[in-house]
ROTORKOL-974845 format. One record per residue (C-alpha): residue in one letter; x, y, z. Coordinates in steps of 0.2 Angstrom, whole numbers. Example, Ala and Ser with C-alpha at 12.3 -4.5 7.8 and 13.67 -1.06 7.14 Angstrom:
<site res="A" c1="62" c2="-22" c3="39"/>
<site res="S" c1="68" c2="-5" c3="36"/>
END
This chain:
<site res="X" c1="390" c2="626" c3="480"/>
<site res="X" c1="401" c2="617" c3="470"/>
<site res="X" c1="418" c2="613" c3="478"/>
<site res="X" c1="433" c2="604" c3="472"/>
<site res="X" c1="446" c2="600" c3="485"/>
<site res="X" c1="463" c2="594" c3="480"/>
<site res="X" c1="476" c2="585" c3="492"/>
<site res="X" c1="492" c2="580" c3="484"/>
<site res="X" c1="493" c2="564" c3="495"/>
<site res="X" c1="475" c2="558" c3="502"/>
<site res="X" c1="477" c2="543" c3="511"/>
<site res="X" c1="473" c2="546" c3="532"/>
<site res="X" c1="490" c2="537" c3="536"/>
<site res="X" c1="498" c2="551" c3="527"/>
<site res="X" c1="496" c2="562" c3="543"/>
<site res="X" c1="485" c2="576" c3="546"/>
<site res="X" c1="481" c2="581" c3="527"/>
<site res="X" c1="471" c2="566" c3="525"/>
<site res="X" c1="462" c2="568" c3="542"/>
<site res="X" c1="457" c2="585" c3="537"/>
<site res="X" c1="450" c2="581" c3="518"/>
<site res="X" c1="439" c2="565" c3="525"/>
<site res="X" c1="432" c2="574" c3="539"/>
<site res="X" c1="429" c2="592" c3="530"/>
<site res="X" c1="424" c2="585" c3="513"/>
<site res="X" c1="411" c2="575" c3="522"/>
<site res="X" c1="403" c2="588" c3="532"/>
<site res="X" c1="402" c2="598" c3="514"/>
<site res="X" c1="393" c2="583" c3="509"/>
<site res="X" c1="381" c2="581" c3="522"/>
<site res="X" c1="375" c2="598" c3="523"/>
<site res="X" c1="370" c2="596" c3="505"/>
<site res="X" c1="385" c2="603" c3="493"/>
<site res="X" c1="393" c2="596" c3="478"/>
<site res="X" c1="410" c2="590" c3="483"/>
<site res="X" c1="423" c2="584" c3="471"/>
<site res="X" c1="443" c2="577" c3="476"/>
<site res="X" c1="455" c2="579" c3="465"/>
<site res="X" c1="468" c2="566" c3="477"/>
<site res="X" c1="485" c2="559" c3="473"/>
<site res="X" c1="493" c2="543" c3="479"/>
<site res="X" c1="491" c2="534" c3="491"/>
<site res="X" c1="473" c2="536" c3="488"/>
<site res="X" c1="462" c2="537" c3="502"/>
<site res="X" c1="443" c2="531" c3="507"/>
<site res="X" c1="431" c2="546" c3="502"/>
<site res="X" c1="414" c2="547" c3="512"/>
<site res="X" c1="399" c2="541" c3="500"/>
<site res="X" c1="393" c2="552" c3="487"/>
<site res="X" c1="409" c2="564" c3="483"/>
<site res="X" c1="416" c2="562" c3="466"/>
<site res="X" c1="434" c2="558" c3="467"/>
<site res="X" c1="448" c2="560" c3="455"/>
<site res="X" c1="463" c2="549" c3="457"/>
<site res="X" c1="477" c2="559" c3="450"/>
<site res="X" c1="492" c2="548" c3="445"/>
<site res="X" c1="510" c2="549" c3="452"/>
<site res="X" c1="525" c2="541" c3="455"/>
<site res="X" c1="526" c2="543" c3="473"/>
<site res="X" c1="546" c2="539" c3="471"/>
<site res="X" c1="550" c2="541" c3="489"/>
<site res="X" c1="538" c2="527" c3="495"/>
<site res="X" c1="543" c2="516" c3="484"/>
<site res="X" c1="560" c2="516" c3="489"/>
<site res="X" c1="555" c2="514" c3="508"/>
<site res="X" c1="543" c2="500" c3="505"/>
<site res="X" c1="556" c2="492" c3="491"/>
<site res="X" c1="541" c2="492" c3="477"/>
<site res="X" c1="544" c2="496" c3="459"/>
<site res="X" c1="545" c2="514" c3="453"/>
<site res="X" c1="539" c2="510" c3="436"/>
<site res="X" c1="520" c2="511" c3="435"/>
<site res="X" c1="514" c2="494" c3="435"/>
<site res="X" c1="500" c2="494" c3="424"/>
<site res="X" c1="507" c2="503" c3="411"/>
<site res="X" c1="526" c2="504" c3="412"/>
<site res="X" c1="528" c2="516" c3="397"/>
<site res="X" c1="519" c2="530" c3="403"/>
<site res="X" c1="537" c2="533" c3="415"/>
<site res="X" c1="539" c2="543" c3="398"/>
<site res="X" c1="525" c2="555" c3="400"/>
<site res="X" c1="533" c2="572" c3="403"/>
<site res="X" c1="526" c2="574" c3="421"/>
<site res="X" c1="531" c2="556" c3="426"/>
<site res="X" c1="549" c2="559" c3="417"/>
<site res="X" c1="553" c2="575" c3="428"/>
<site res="X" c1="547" c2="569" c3="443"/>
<site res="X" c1="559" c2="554" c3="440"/>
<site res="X" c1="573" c2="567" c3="436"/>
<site res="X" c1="568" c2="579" c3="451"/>
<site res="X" c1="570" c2="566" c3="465"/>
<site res="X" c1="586" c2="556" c3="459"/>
<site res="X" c1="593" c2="576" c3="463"/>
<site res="X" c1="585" c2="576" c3="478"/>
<site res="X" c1="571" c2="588" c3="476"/>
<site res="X" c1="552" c2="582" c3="482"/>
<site res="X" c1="541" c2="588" c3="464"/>
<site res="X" c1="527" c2="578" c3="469"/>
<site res="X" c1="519" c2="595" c3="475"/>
<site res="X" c1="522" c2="602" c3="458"/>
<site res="X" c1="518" c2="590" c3="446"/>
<site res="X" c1="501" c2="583" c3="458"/>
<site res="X" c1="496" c2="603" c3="454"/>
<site res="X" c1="500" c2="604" c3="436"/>
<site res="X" c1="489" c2="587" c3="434"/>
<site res="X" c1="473" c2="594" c3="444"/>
<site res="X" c1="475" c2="609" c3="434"/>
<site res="X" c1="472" c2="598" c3="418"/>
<site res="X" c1="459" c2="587" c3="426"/>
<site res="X" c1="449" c2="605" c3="432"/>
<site res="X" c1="453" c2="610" c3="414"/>
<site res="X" c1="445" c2="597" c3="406"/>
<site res="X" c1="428" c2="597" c3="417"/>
<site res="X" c1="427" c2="615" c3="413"/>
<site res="X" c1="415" c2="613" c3="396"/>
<site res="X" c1="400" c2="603" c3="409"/>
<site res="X" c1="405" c2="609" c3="426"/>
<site res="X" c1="412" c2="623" c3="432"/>
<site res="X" c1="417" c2="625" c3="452"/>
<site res="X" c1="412" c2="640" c3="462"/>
<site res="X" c1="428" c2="637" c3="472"/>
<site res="X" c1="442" c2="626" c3="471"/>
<site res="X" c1="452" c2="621" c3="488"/>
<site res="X" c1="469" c2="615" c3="492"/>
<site res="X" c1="477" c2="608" c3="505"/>
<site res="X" c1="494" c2="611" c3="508"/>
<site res="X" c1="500" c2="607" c3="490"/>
<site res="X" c1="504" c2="626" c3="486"/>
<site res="X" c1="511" c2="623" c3="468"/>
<site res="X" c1="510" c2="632" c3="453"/>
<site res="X" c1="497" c2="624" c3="447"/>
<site res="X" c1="486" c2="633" c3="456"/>
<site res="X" c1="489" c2="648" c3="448"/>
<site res="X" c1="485" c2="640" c3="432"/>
<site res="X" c1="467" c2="636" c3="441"/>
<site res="X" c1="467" c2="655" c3="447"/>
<site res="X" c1="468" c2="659" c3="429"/>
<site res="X" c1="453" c2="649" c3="422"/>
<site res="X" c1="441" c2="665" c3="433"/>
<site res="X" c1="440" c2="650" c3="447"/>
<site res="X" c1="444" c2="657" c3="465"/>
<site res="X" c1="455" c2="649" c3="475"/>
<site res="X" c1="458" c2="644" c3="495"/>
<site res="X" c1="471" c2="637" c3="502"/>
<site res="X" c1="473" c2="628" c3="521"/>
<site res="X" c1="491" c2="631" c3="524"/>
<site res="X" c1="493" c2="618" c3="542"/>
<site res="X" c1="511" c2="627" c3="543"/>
<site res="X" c1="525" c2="633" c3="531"/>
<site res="X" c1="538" c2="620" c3="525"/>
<site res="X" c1="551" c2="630" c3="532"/>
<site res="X" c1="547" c2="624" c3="548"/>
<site res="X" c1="552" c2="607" c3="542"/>
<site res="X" c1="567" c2="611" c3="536"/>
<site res="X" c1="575" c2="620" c3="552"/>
<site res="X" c1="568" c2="606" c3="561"/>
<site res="X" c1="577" c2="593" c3="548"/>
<site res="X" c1="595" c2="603" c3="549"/>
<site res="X" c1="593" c2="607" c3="570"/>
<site res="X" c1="593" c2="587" c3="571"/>
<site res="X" c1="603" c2="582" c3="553"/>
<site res="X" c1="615" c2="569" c3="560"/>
<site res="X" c1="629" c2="575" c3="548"/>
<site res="X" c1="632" c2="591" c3="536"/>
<site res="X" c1="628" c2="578" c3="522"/>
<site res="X" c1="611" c2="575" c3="528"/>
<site res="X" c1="606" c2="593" c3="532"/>
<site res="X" c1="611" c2="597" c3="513"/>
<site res="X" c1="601" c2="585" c3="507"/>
<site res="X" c1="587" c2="592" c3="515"/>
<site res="X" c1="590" c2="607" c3="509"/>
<site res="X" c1="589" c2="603" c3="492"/>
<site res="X" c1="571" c2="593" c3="495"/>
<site res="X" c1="560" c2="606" c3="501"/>
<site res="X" c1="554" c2="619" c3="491"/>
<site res="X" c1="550" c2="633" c3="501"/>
<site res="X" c1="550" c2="649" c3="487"/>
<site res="X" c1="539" c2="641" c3="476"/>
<site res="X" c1="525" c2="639" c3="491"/>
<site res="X" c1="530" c2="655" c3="496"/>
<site res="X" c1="524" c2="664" c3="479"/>
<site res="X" c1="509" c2="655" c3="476"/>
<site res="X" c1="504" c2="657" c3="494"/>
<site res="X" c1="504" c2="677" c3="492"/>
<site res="X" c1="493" c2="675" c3="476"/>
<site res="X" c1="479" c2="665" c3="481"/>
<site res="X" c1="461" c2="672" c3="486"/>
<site res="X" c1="461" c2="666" c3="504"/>
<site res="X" c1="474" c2="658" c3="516"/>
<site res="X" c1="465" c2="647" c3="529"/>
<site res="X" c1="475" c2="642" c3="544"/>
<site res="X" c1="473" c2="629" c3="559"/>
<site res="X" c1="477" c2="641" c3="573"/>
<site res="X" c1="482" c2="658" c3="578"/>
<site res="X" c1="501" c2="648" c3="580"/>
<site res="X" c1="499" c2="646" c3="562"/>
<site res="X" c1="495" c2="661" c3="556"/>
<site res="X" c1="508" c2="672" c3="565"/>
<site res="X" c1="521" c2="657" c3="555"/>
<site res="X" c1="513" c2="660" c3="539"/>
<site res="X" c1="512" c2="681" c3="539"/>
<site res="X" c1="531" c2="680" c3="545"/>
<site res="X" c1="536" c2="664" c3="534"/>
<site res="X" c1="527" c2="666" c3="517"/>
<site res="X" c1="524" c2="686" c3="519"/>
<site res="X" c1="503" c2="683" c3="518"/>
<site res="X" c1="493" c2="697" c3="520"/>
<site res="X" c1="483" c2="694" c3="537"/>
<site res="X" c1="469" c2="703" c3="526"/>
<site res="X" c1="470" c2="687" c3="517"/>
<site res="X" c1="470" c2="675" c3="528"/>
<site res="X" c1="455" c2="667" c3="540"/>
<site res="X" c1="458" c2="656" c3="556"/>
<site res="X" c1="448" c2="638" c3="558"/>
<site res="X" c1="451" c2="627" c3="569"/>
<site res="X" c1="450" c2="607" c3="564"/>
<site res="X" c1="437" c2="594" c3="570"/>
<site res="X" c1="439" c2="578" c3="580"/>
<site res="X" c1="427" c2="564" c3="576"/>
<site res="X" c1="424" c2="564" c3="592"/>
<site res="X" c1="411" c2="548" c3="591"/>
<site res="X" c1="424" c2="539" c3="586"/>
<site res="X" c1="437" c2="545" c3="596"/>
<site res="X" c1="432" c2="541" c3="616"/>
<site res="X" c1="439" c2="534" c3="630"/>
<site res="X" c1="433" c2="513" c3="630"/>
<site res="X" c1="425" c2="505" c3="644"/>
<site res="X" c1="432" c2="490" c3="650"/>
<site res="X" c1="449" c2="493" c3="644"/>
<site res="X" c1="462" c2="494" c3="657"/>
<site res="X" c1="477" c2="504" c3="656"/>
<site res="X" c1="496" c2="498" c3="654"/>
<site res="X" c1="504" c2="502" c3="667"/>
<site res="X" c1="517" c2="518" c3="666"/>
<site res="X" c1="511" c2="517" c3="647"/>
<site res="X" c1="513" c2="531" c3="637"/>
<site res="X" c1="510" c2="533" c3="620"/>
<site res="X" c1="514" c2="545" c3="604"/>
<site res="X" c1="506" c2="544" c3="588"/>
<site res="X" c1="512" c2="553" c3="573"/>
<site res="X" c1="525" c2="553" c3="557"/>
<site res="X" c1="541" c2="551" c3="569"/>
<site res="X" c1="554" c2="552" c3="553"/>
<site res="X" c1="545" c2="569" c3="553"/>
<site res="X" c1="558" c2="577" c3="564"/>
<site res="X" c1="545" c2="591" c3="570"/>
<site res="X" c1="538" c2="578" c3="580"/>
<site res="X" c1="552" c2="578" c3="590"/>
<site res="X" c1="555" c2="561" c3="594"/>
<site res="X" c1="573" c2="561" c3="598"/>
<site res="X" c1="569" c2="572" c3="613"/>
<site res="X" c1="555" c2="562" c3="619"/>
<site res="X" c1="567" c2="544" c3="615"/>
<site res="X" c1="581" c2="553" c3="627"/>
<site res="X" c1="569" c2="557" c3="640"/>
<site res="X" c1="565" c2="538" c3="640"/>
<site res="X" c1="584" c2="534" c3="640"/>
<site res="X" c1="586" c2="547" c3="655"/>
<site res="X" c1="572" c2="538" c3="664"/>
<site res="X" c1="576" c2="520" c3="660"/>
<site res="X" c1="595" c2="526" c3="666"/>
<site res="X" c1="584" c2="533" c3="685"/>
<site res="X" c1="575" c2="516" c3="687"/>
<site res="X" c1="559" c2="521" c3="682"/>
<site res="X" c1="548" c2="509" c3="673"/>
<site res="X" c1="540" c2="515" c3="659"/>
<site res="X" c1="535" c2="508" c3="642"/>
<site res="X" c1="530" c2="520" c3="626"/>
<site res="X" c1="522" c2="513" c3="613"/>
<site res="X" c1="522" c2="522" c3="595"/>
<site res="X" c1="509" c2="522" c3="583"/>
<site res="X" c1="520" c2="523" c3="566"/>
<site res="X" c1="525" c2="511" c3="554"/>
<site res="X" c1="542" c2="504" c3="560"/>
<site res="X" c1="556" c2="504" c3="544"/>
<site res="X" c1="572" c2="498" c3="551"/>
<site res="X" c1="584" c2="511" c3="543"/>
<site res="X" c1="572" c2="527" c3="548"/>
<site res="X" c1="578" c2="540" c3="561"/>
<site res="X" c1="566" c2="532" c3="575"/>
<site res="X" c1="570" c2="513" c3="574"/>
<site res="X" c1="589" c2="520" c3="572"/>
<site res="X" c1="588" c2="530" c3="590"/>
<site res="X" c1="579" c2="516" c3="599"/>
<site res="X" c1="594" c2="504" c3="594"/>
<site res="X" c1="606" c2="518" c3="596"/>
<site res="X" c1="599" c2="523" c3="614"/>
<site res="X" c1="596" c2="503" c3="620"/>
<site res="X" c1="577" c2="507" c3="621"/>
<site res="X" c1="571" c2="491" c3="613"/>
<site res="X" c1="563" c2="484" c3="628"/>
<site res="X" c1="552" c2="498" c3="631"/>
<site res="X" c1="548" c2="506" c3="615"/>
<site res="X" c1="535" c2="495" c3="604"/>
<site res="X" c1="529" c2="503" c3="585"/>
<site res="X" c1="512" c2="498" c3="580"/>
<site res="X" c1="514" c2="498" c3="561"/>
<site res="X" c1="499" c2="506" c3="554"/>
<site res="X" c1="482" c2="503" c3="561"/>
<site res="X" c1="462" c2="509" c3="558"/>
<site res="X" c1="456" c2="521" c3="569"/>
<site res="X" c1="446" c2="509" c3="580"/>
<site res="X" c1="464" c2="500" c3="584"/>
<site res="X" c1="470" c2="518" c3="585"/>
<site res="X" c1="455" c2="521" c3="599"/>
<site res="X" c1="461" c2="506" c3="609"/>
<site res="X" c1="478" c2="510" c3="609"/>
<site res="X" c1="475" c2="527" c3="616"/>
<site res="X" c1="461" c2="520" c3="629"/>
<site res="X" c1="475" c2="510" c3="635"/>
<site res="X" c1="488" c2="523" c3="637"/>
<site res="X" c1="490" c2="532" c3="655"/>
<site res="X" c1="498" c2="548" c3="646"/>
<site res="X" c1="501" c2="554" c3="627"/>
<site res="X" c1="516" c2="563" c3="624"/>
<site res="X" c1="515" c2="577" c3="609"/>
<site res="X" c1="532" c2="581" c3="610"/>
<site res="X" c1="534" c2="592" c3="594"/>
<site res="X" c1="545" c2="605" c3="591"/>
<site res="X" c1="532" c2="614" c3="581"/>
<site res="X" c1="512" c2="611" c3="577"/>
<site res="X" c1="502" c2="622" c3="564"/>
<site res="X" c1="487" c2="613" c3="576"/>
<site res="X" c1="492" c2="594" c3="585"/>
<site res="X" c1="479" c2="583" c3="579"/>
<site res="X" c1="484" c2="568" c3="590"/>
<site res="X" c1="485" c2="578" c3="607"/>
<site res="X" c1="466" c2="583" c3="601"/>
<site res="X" c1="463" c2="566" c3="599"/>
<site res="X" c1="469" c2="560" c3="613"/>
<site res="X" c1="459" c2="572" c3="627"/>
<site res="X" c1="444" c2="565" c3="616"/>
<site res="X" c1="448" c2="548" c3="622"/>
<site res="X" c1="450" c2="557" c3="640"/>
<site res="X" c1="469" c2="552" c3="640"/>
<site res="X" c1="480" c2="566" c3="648"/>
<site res="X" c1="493" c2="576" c3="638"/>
<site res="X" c1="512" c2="581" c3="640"/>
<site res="X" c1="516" c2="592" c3="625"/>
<site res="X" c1="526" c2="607" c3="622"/>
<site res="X" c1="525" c2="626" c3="622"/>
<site res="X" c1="528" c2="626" c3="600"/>
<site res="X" c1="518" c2="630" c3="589"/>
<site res="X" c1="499" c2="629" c3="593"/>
<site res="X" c1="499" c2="616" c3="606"/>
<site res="X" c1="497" c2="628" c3="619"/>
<site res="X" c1="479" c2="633" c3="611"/>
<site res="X" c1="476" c2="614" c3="611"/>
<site res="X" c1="481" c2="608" c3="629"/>
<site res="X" c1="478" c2="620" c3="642"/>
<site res="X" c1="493" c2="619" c3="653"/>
<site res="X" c1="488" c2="613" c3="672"/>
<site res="X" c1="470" c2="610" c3="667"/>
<site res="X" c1="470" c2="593" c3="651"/>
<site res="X" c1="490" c2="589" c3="652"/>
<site res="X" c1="505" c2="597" c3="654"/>
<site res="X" c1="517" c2="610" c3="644"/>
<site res="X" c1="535" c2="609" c3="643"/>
<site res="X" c1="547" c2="618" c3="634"/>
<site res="X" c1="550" c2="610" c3="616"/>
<site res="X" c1="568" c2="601" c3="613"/>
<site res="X" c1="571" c2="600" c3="630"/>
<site res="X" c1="570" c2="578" c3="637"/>
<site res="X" c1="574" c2="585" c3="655"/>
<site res="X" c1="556" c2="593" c3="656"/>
<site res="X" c1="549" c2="579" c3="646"/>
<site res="X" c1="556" c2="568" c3="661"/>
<site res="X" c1="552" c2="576" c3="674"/>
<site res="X" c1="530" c2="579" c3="666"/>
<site res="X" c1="530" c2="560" c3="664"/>
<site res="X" c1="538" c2="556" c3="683"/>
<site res="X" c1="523" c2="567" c3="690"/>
<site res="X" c1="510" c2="562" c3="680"/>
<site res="X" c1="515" c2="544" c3="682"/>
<site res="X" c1="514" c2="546" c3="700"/>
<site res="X" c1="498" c2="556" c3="701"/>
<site res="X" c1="481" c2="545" c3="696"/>
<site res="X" c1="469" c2="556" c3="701"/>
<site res="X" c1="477" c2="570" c3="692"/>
<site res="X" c1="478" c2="560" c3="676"/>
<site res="X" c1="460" c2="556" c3="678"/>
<site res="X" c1="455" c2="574" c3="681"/>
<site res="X" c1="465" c2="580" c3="666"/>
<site res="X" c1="457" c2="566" c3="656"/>
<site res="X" c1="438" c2="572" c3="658"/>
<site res="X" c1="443" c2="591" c3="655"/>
<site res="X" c1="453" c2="587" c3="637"/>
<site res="X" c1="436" c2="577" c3="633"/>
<site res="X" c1="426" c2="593" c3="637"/>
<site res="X" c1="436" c2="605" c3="630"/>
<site res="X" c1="437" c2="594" c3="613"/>
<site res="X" c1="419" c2="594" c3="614"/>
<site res="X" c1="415" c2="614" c3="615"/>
<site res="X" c1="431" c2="618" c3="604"/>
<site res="X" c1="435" c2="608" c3="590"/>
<site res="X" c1="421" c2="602" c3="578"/>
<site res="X" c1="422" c2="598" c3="560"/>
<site res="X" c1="405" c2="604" c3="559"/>
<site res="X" c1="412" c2="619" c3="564"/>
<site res="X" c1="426" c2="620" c3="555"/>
<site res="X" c1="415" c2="614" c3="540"/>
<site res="X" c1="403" c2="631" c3="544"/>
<site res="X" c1="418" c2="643" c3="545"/>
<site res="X" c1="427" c2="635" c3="529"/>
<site res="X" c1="411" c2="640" c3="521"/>
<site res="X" c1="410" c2="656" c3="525"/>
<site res="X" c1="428" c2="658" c3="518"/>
<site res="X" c1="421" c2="651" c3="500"/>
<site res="X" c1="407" c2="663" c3="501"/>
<site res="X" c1="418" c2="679" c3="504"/>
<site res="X" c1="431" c2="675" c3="491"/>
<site res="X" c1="416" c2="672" c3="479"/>
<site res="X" c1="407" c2="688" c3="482"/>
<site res="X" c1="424" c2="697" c3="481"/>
<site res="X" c1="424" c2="701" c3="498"/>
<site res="X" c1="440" c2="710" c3="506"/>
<site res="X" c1="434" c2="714" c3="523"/>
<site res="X" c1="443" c2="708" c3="538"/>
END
């Protein structure tokens, strides 16, 4: 089969998007497909043998984070092209068209491969833009993983705006309609969990005729618990896009302040690049945390590993998750789990038996999960060695790979069952 996935923004440190293409693009590959990646910036490692387009854009945002220059570098007058022009226009009004314009662009590329290689299905992954309609138009079928509705994000983003100013503004970045519309019209909806399809039906009005549930891998070779690395002492750890306030970080940062306030030694240490001005680095500051909060910057997945072999307990403290990737991840590395009852976490960690759930927004419970499980070793242990077995029977990218599959052959034999 030939397959051609697109992912607006490819690179793993990206979040779970990036994950998700390596892993499921790969297990395409090895069981003998043709796999093409149409990826925009920052562009990600592909695994050998899969063609990979790199799709130009601006990436605005970031380079205002990371203070680098928003003209493109290697060519400075191509910020006149008309997709670089509006994307320019659309964020200095506050909009995000990065989705957009990345799905115009892989509608051109797909376009232009048509006269020597035409797909049998074309995937995408999370993008949701017009530009896939254009795709539909060319007689191509097309899938599309939805990981949850933006929607989410921007309740989450106005429940925790500091100010009315802030909440307007996200307002005006997300564009929920146009995801919405395209979401209704494409072939097939795949979804991480049943979580997510029970947001998506009620969010984006999808059929549940059109849409298929597969859960996500773990690389669970990589992702182990480590011999001969001893744990932190009353260490916890969270990994994850904390300026994404679904993650819920202000709750878990005022759990810490509410321990650190009892006398109750604790350290956290989050795996996320730390930019002064964000919402995190701001809280810690805010809520005297300093001295027990430690940010890791990015780092590879075998520094990743370590970190979560030397944890006591991971904290997946989210105020919604189409799946939770880094709770997975963690039980793989036998590490026990406090996360909340949003979204599908609960169809992740089973409550009692790999870690423990707590009602989401709430840094009480949070409090009170961490002060038993600190005090309990032979419950974290137990907890450990069950979230590695329940990672290992439940969540395999070959699996997920199989059943992806089977989606790309119904939509190609016309298929409406259920």
């Amino acid at each position: 089969m030939k397959i051609c996935f697109l992912c607006y923004r490819g690179n793993m440190y990206c979040g779970g998007q990036g994950i998700y293409m390596y892993y499921l693009t790969r297990e395409f590959q090895r069981m003998g497909h043709e796999v093409d990646v149409m990826v925009g910036p920052p562009y990600p490692e592909i695994a050998e043998g899969i063609r990979v387009h790199k799709l130009e854009s601006l990436n605005l945002y970031d380079c205002s984070i990371e203070g680098r220059s928003w003209l493109p570098l290697e060519n400075p007058y191509r910020i006149f092209s008309p997709f670089n022009l509006f994307e320019f226009a659309a964020t200095k009004m506050g909009m995000f068209p990065e989705m957009l314009t990345f799905s115009l662009r892989a509608y051109q590329r797909v376009r232009q491969l048509l006269p020597g290689h035409r797909f049998d299905v074309v995937h995408d992954n999370q993008c949701l833009a017009y530009g896939l309609l254009l795709i539909k138009a060319l007689n191509i079928p097309v899938v599309g993983t939805i990981h949850h509705p933006l929607p989410i994000d921007l309740k989450a983003d106005i429940v925790q705006a500091r100010h009315v100013f802030e909440a307007i503004r996200q307002c005006l970045f997300y564009p929920p309609m146009m995801q919405g519309i395209v979401a209704r019209m494409l072939d097939r909806v795949i979804v991480d969990s049943w979580s997510s399809a029970e947001e998506v039906g009620g969010v984006f009005k999808v059929p549940e005729s059109k849409m298929r549930m597969v859960y996500v891998g773990v690389d669970t070779d990589a992702f182990r618990g480590i011999d001969g690395h001893g744990k932190r002492a009353n260490s916890l750890i969270v990994v994850g896009r904390t300026e994404d306030r679904k993650k819920g970080i202000l709750y878990l940062l005022q759990a810490l302040r509410l321990l650190k306030s009892d006398n109750v030694d604790i350290n956290l240490t989050v795996v996320d690049n730390v930019i002064p001005e964000n919402f995190a680095p701001k809280l810690v500051k805010e809520y005297g945390l300093g001295d027990v909060v430690k940010f890791t910057g990015r780092v590879s997945t075998d520094e990743l590993v370590r970190e979560y072999s030397r944890a006591e307990i991971a904290v997946t403290a989210s105020v919604y998750e189409g799946f939770g990737l880094p709770a997975a991840e963690a039980m793989a590395c036998e590490v026990p789990v406090i996360a909340t009852r949003s979204g599908a976490l609960p169809e992740v960690v089973k409550d009692g038996e790999t870690g423990i759930l707590v009602p989401p927004g709430d840094p009480f419970a949070l409090a009170r999960a961490i002060k038993l499980l600190q005090a309990d070793e032979h419950l974290r242990r137990r907890m450990g060695s069950e979230g590695r077995r329940r990672v290992e029977k439940c969540f395999s990218w070959e699996l997920a790979a199989k059943q992806t599959l089977s989606v790309y052959e119904e939509v190609q034999s016309g298929s409406n069952h259920t």
